[in-house]
N, C-alpha and C positions, 0 to 999 in steps of 0.2 A: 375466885383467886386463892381463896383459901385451900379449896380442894386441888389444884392445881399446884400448888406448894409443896403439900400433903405427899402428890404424886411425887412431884422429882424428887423431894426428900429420897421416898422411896425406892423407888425405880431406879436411883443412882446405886443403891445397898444390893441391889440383884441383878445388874447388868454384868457381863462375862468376858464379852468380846467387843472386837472395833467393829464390829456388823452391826450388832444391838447399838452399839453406842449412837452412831453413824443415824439408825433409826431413829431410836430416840430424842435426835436432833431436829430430824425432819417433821417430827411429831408437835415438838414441843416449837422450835421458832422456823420451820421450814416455811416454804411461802404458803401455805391451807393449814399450818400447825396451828396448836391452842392459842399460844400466848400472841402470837403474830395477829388473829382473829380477833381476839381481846383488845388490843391496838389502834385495828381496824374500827371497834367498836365507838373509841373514844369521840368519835366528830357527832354521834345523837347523841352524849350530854352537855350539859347546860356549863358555861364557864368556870363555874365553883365546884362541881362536881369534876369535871375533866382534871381540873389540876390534884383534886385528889388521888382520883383513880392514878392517874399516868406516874403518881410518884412512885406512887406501891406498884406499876406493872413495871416501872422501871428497875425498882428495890429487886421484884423475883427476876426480871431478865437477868439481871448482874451475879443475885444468885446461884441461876441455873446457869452461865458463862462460866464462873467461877469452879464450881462444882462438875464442870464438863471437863475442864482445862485438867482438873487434877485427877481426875477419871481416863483422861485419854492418857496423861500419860505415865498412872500407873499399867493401862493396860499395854501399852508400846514397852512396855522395860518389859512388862510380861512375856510379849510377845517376842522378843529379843530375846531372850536368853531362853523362850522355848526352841526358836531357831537356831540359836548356838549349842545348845545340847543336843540338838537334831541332827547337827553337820560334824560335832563334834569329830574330829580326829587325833587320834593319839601319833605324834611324831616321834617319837620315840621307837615305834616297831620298828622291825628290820626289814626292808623292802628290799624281796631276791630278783625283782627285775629291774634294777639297773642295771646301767650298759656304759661305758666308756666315753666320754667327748671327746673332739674333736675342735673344739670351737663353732663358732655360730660362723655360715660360710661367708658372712659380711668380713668380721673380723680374720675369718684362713686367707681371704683373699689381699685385703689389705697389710697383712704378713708379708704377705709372696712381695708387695709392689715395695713395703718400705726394705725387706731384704735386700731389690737389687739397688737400691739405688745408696743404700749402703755401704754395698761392696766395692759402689764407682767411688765409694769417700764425698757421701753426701752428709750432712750434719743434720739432727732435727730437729723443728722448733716447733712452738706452738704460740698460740694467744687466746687472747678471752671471747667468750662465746657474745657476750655483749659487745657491740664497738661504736666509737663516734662516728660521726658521719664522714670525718676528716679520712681517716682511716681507710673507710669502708667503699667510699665512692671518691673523693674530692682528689686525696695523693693518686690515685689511681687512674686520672685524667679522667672523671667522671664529672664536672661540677655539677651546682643545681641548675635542675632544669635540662639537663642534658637528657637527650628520648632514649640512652641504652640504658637508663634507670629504671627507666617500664621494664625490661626484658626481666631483670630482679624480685620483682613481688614479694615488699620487703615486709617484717615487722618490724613495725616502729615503736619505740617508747616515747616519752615524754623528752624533753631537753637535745633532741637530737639523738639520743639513745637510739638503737636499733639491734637487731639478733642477724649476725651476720652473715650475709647473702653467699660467701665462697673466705677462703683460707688467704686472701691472695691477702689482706690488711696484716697477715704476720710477715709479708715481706717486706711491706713498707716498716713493720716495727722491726726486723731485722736488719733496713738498711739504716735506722734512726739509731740502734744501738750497736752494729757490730763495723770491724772497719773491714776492707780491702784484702785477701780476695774476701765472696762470699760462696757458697756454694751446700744449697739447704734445701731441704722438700719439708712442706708443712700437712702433712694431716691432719683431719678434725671433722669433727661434726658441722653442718652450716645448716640454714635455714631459711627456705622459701613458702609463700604464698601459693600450694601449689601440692593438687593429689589427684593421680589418676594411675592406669596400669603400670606407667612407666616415670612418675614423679611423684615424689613423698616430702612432707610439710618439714622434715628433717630428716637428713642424706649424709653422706662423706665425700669429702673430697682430699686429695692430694695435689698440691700447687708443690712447683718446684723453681727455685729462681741461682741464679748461676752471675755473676759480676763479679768485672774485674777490668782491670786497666785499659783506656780505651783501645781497640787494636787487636786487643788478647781472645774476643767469644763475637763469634760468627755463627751465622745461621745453619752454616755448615760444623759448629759444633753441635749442636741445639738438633740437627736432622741426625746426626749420628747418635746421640744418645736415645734418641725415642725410639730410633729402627733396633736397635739394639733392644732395646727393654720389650717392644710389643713382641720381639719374636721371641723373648725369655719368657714373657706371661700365655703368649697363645702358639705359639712352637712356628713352624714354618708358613708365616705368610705375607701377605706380600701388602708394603706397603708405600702409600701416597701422600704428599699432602696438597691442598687446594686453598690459592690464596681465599682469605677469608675477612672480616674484622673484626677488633675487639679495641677500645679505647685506650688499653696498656698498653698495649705493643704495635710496632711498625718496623718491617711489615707484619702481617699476621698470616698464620695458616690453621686450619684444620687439617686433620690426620686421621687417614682412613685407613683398616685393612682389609684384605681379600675378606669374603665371608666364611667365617667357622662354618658354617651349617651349610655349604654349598659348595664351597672350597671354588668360589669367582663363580660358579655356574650364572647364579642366577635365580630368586626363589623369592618367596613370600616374602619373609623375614625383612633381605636386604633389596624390597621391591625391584625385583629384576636388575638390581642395576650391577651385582657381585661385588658390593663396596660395603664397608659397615664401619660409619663415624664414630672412633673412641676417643677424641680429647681435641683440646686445641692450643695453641702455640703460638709462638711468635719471637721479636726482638723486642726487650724492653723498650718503651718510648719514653723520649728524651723529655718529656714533661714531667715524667712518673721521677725522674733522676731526679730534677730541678725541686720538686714536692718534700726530700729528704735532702737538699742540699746539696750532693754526687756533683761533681764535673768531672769532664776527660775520663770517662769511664762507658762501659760497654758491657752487656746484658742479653740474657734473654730468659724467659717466663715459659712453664705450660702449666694446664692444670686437666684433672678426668675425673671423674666421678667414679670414684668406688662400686656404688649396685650399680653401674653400665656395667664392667667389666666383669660383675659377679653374673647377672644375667645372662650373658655373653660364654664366661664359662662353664655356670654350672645348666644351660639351656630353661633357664625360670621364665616366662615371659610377664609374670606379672612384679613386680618391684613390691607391690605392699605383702606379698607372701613373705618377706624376708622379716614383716616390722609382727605379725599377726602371733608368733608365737607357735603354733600350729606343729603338734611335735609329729603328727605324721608327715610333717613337707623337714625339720630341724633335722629328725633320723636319720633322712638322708644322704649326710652330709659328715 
């Protein structure tokens, strides 16, 4: 034990690197190392002897712990700022190949959708990225336990907390704070349970909500505005909508237009059928009123997802190229 002291004393004074060090562990308490053997040894002596021994193998294990700990991480600081001197960059130089932006074509496209609806004398709002539950699902004719809550794949916090699943909870905080008419699109970031070619864990959306005295907004408002804006984002084509549901609105549609990339033929993309789903729609439902108070008034809702439309425009088929950073796919644009 003494010679074995001797060593790590030593062995500690000459070690260079986390390789050696790394060794020297394996050596000293690895499962075939010295002191680990030593150990091993204690069950052939005798009662009185064992408890000697084992005090002193215990003293050097603590030691050699001791002496490792502050070895490792002299050689980690070491090792750090040999890597930082290595990658060293001076930002100060003058870099002659920059080039111009543009914006990032998440945010050019989302330009284009809040520009027109601007211009129709829309107002914008926003809300917080966290929401209650009340908010998020419940005003929204969602209650608990309701199954288009699965469709959400929500994150939840603690107390009912949660990161909100679509933009539509600023209209309910728009109709709790503003009065008669209203007429607002809400942008923002939301967040789903959910990543694949065509879904990301956080996305954008645009919700748009339009109320006003019962009588005053008809569905036949609500179809004019949308044919109007898809042929201002995608130029001439043609579009549908197809009853559908959503627990906000009644009745409800989705809305389809001819396909960009086939122009109605028929193709891959829009699986032969010459339709390609960008949003959906409806007439606010009189529950959703009832959740903010509202009577004798009259509504209606859509809302679309940002990278649909950017994919659609800028022909990406994959959604997570937009999130990767990836300055040969960004240049593009």
């Amino acid at each position: 034990m003494e010679k074995l002291d001797n060593e790590i004393q030593r062995s500690f004074d000459t070690i260079k690197t986390m390789e050696q060090l790394e060794t020297f562990r394996i050596h000293i308490i690895g499962k075939k190392g010295k002191l680990t053997t030593y150990f091993s040894a204690l069950r052939d002596l005798d009662e009185v002897s064992k408890k000697s021994v084992a005090q002193k193998l215990n003293a050097l294990k603590s030691t050699f712990e001791t002496l490792y700990e502050e070895k490792k991480q002299i050689l980690t600081t070491l090792e750090l700022n040999a890597k930082l001197e290595q990658e060293y960059i001076d930002v100060s130089l003058f870099n002659t190949l920059h080039s111009r932006s543009f914006g990032h074509p998440i945010t050019q496209v989302l330009d284009r959708i809040i520009d027109y609806f601007v211009n129709m004398s829309f107002s914008i709002q926003s809300g917080p990225l966290v929401e209650d539950d009340f908010h998020n699902f419940e005003a929204l004719n969602l209650p608990k336990f309701h199954p288009a809550r699965d469709m959400q794949d929500t994150f939840y916090f603690k107390d009912s907390f949660l990161l909100r699943t679509h933009t539509s909870p600023v209209q309910i905080r728009t109709m709790e704070s503003h009065s008669l008419p209203i007429r607002v699109i809400a942008p923002g970031s939301v967040f789903r349970r959910d990543y694949d070619l065509t879904h990301s864990p956080m996305f954008h959306q645009v919700e748009g909500l339009v109320v006003d005295e019962a009588g005053k907004i008809s569905f036949a408002n609500l179809k004019f505005i949308l044919e109007d804006f898809l042929r201002y984002i995608f130029g001439d084509v043609r579009v549908r909508f197809r009853a559908s549901f959503f627990p906000f609105t009644e009745p409800s549609a989705e809305v389809d237009i001819s396909c960009v990339f086939c122009d109605g033929a028929g193709c891959r993309v829009c699986s032969h059928t010459g339709w390609l789903e960008v949003l959906g729609c409806g007439v606010v439902h009189s529950n959703v009123f009832k959740a903010v108070g509202y009577e004798n008034v009259s509504g209606y809702a859509f809302g679309l997802g940002v990278e649909r439309f950017a994919m659609l425009l800028h022909r990406v088929n994959d959604l997570r190229s937009f999130f990767e950073t990836d300055l040969r796919v960004l240049e593009q644009f």
